[in-house]
N, C-alpha and C positions, 0 to 999 in steps of 0.2 A: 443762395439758389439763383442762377442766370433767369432772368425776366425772357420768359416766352412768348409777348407780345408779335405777334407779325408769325410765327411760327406755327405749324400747322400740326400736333400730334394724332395718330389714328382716323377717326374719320372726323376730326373736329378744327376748327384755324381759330386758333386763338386771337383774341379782340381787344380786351383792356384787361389790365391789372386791380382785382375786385380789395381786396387785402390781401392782409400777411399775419400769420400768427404763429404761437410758439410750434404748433402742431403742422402746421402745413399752408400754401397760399392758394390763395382765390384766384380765378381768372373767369371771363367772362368770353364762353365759345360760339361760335356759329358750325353750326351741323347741316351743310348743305343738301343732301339728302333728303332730309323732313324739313329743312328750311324756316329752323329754329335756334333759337340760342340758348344755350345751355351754362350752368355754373359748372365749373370744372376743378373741381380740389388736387393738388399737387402736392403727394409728403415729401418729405425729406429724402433724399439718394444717399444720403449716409445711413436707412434703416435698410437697406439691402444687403449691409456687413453682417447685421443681425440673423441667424441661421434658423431662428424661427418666425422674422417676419413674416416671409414667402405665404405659409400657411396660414397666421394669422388673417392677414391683408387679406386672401382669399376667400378663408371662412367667415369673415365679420363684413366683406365687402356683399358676401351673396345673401349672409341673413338680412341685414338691411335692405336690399334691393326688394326682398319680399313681403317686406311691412307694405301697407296700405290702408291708410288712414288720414282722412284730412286735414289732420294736423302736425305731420309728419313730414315732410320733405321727398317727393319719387326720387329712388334713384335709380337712374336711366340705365348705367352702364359702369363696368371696371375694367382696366388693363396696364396690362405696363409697355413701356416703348423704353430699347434702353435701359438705364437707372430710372427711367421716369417711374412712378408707380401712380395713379390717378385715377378718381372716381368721378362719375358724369351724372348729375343730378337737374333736375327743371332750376330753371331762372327764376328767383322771385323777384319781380320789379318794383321795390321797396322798400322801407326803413327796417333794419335791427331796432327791440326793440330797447337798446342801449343807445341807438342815436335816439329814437323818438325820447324818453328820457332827460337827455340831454338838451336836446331841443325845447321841452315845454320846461325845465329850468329856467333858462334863458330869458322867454319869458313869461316864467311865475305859475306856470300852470302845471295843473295835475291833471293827472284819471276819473275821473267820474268813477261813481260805487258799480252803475251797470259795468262802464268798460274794462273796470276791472275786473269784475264778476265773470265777464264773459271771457278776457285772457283767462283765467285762473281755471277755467270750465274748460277750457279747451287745452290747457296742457296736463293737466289732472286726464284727461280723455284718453289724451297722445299717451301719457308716462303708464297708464291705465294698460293700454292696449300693448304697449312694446313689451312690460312687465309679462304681460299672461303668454308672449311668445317666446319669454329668458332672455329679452334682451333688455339690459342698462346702459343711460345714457352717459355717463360719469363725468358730464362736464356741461352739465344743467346751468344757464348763466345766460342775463338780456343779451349778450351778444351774439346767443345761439338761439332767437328765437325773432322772429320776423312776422312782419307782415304784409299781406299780398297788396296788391292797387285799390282792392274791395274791401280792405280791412280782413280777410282771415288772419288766424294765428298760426303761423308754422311752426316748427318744431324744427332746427336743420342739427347735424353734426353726429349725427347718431353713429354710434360705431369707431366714430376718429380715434376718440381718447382710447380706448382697446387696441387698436389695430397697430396707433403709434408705439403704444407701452402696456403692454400685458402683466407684467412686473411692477414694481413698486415706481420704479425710474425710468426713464427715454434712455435713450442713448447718448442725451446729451449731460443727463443727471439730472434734469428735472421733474417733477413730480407730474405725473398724467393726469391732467385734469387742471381747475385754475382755483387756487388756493382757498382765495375768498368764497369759494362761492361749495366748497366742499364740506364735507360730514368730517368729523374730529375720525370715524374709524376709515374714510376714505385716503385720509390724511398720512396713517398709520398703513397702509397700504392693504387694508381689509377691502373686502367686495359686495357686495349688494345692493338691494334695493334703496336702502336708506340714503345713498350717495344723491338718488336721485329726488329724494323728499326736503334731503337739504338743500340742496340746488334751488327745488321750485319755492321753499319757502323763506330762501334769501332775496332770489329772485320778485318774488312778489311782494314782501316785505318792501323793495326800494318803489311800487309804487302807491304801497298802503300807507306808510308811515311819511313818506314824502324824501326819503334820500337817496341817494345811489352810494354804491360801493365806494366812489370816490368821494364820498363826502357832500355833494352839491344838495342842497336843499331845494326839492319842490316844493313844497307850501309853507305856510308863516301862520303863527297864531297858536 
């Protein structure tokens, strides 16, 4: 995918390059308008071949947009320009919390029982509330969950894994969703809630037990 740096799609001018993942890249906008910056997700231009993206992308982009919840991620806006196809969501000014993880590795530190307590409370809240609207997150995992400058807990990516791959595969043949961090019948290409109970309770496992995915040890003893 060509870096959009300097380039201005819809009513937003892109600013930096936030990441990149197997589902789609980050960018970081300014919306001069409201006179704000916005995170800006960009899928793939090759799911435009797909003859039932279109609809997807559209129904999964507007039920999301409707959630509202504090631990969930606003999303602002959707459209396409072009192949572009992009969803416009608030900026959180802050760690994933896969970097924070990674970081108190480094050095030697964990979570506390409250601060875990209170992630764990606040995405139980979020998966709680999207659950009773039919909507699953299918790709529950620290790298999808942030924290604000205050310490809240977000929730981001809501909808991606669907929108990208409705089916068992992407378009690329990869599986929707990220391996590790999925339900054995997620894996199997099954659907439901449970995708996202295994998510949260891998996810929080790496800061109960003191490891991450990748193996890295936070605590000793």
């Amino acid at each position: 995918m060509t870096n959009l740096v300097g380039q201005t799609i819809g009513k937003y001018r892109i600013v930096a390059r936030l990441g990149r993942g197997g589902m789609a890249e980050v960018y970081k906008g300014y919306q001069p308008g409201l006179d704000r910056y916005v995170a800006i997700k960009v899928l793939p231009s090759h799911l435009a071949d797909d003859e039932d993206f279109i609809g997807r992308f559209e129904r999964e982009a507007t039920a999301v947009a409707h959630l509202r919840h504090p631990n969930i991620v606003q999303v602002y806006d959707f459209d396409v320009e072009g192949d572009l196809y992009y969803m416009v969501m608030e900026f959180i000014e802050g760690p994933t919390l896969k970097t924070e993880l990674k970081e108190r590795s480094i050095k030697g530190q964990i979570f506390s029982l409250s601060e875990t307590t209170r992630i764990i409370t606040a995405l139980a809240s979020a998966i709680d509330y999207a659950h009773s609207r039919g909507m699953v997150h299918r790709d529950l995992k620290p790298a999808n969950i942030m924290f604000t400058a205050e310490g809240q807990v977000v929730l981001t990516d809501f909808g991606i894994a669907r929108i990208v791959g409705a089916t068992r595969y992407t378009m690329t043949g990869a599986i929707s969703g990220t391996p590790a961090y999925m339900s054995p019948e997620q894996g199997q290409g099954e659907r439901g809630g449970w995708n996202n109970l295994a998510g949260e309770g891998l996810s929080d496992g790496e800061h109960l037990d003191g490891f991450s995915g990748q193996g890295q040890a936070l605590w000793r003893g």
